[in-house]
PLY file of the C-alpha trace (Angstrom):
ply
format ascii 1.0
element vertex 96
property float x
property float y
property float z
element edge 95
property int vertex1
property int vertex2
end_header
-7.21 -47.19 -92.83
-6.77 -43.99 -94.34
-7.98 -42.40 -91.34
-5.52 -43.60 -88.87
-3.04 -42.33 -91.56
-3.83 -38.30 -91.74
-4.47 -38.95 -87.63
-1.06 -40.08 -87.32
0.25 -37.28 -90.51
-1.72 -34.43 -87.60
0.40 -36.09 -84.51
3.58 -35.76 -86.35
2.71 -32.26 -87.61
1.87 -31.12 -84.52
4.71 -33.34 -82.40
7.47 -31.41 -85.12
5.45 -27.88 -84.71
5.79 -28.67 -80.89
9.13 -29.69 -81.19
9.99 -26.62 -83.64
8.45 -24.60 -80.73
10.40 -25.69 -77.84
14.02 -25.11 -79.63
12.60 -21.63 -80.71
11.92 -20.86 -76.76
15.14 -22.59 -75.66
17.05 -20.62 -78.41
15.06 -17.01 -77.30
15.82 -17.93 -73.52
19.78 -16.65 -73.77
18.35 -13.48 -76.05
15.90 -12.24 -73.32
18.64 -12.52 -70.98
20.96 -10.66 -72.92
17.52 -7.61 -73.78
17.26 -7.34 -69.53
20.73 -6.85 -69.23
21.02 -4.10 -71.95
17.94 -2.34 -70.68
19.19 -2.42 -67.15
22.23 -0.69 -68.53
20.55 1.45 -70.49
18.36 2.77 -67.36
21.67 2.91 -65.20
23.66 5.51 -68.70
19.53 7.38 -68.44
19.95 7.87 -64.85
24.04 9.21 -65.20
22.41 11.59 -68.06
20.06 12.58 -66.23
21.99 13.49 -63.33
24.65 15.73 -65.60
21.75 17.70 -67.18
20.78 18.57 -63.86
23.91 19.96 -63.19
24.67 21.19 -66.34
21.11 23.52 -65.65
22.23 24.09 -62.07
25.86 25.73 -63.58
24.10 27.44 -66.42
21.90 29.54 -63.07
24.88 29.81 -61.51
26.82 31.31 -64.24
23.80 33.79 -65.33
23.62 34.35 -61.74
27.48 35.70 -61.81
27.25 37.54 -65.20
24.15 39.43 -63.62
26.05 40.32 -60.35
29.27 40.88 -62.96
27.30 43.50 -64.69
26.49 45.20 -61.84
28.99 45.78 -60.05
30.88 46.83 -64.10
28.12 49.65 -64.03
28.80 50.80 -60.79
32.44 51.28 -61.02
31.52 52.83 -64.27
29.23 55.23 -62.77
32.48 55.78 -60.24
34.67 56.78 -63.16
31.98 59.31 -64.59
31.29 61.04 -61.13
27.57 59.24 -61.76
26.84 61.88 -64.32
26.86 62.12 -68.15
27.29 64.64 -70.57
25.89 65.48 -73.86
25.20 68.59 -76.10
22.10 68.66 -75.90
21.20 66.81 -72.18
23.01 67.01 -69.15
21.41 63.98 -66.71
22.56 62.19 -63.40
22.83 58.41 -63.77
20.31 56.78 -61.35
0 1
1 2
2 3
3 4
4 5
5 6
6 7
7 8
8 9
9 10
10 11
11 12
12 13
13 14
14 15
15 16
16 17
17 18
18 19
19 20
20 21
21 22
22 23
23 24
24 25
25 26
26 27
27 28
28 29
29 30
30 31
31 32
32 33
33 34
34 35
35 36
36 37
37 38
38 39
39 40
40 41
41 42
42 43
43 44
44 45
45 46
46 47
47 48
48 49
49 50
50 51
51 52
52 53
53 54
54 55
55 56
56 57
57 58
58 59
59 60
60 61
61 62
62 63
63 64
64 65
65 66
66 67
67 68
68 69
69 70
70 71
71 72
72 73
73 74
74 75
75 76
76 77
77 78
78 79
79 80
80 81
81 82
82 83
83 84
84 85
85 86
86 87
87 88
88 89
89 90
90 91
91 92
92 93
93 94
94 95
């Protein structure tokens, strides 16, 4: 008799440890809903990021772009003013 006993002792263990199991997955099931959702709106805030550091690079160019072409045209008029030359003590040189 004794083995029928720890026989019957396994099938309860393992009946409880299957039991234990299946509330475990049913109680996970609502969590790994909730994880897909938050990474699917996680990629969607990536993607918007990613999108305004593009443009954020593309109006960086465009503004070194302008401050080159600003700096230009500043030494031109500047050249204007001088009659393109300058004048020192020692030098005397035409601005090329």
């Amino acid at each position: 008799m004794p083995k029928l006993t720890i026989a019957w002792d396994v099938k309860k263990i393992t009946d409880s440890t299957n039991n234990k199991n299946e509330e475990l997955n049913k109680e996970l099931i609502p969590i790994k809903e909730e994880r897909n959702k938050l990474n699917l709106e996680a990629k969607k805030w990536a993607e918007k990021r990613n999108k305004l550091n593009e443009k954020v690079q593309t109006l960086r160019k465009e503004a070194n772009s302008i401050k080159e072409k600003r700096d230009i045209v500043s030494e031109k008029i500047e050249r204007r003013k001088t009659g393109g030359f300058s004048f020192t003590i020692d030098n005397f040189s035409e601005n090329t």
